[in-house]
C-alpha atoms as one frame of an Amber mdcrd trajectory, in Angstrom:
protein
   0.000   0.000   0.000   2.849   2.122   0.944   4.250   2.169  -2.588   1.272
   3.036  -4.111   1.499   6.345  -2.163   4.960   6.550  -2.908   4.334   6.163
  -6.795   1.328   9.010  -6.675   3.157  11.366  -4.790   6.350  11.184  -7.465
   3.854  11.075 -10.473   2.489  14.632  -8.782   5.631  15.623  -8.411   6.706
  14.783 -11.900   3.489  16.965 -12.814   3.694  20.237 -10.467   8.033  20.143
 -12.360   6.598  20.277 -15.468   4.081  22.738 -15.087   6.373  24.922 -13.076
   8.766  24.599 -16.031   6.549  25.320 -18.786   6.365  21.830 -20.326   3.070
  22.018 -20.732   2.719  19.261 -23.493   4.593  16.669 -20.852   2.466  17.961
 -17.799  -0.417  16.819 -19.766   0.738  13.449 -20.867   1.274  12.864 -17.885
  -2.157  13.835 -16.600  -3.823  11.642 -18.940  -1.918   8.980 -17.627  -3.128
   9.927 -14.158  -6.520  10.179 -15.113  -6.585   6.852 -17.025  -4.927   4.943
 -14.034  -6.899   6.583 -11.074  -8.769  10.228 -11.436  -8.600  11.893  -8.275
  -9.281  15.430  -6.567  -5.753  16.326  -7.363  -5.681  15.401 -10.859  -8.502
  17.086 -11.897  -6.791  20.268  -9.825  -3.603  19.542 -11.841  -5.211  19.410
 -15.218  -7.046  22.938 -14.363  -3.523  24.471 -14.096  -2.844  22.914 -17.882
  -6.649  24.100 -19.284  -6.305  25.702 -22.623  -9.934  27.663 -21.743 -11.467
  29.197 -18.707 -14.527  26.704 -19.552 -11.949  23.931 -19.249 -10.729  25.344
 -16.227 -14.201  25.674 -14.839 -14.628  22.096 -15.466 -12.013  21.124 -13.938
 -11.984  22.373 -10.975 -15.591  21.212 -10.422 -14.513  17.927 -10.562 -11.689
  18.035  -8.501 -14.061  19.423  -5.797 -16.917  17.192  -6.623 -14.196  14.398
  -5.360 -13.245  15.997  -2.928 -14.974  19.202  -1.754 -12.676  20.351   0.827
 -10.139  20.883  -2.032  -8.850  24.583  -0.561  -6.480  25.649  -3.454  -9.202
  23.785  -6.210 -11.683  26.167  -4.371 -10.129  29.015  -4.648  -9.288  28.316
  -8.350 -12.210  27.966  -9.407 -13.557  31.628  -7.727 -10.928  33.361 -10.044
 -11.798  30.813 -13.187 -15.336  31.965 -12.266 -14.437  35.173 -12.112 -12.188
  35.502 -15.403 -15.417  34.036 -17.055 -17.785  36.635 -16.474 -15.439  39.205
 -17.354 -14.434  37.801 -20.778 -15.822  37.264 -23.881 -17.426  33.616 -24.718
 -14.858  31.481 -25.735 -14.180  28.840 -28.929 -14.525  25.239 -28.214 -11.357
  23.756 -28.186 -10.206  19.934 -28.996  -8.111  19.668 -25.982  -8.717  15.952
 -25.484  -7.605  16.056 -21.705 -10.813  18.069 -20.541 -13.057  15.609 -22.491
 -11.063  12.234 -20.583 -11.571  14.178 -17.548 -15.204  14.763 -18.000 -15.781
  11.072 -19.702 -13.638   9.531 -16.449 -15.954  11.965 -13.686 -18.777  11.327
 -15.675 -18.363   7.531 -14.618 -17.319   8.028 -11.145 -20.724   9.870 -10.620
């Protein structure tokens, strides 16, 4: 049990590098790994950071708090997503597959 612990906390880790970094394209790779292996609060909260969109964002963040809805930083992420939404203009759709294996993966777990 321990080493599965051991293996999510270096697979966030991996994540939060890349994103800090700018590799944006590995953060996500590695996301949809994540999500495919087991979607969780922080995954969804990770992939929010990565969100081409605000809507994506928005998404996002919802579903890191629908896992978990004491998510503080996922919280307070979404109240500025929600925020930049109202004050911009509606946005394109985008094909950014990660949002739609996010919302196909939550969409399950409800």
């Amino acid at each position: 049990m321990s080493a599965q612990i051991f293996d999510s906390v270096d697979e966030y880790y991996a994540i939060e590098v890349a994103i800090k970094n700018g590799d944006l394209a590995y953060a996500r790779e590695l996301l949809r790994l994540a999500h495919l292996a087991a979607p969780s609060a922080e995954t969804f909260y990770l992939s929010a950071q990565v969100a081409t969109t605000t809507s994506q964002r928005i998404t996002l963040l919802q579903g890191a708090l629908s896992l978990k809805p004491d998510h503080a930083k996922a919280a307070l992420a979404l109240e500025q997503a929600q925020r930049e939404a109202e004050k911009a203009p509606a946005e394109v759709k985008s094909t950014f597959s990660l949002a739609r294996i996010s919302q196909a993966i939550f969409a399950r777990l409800s």
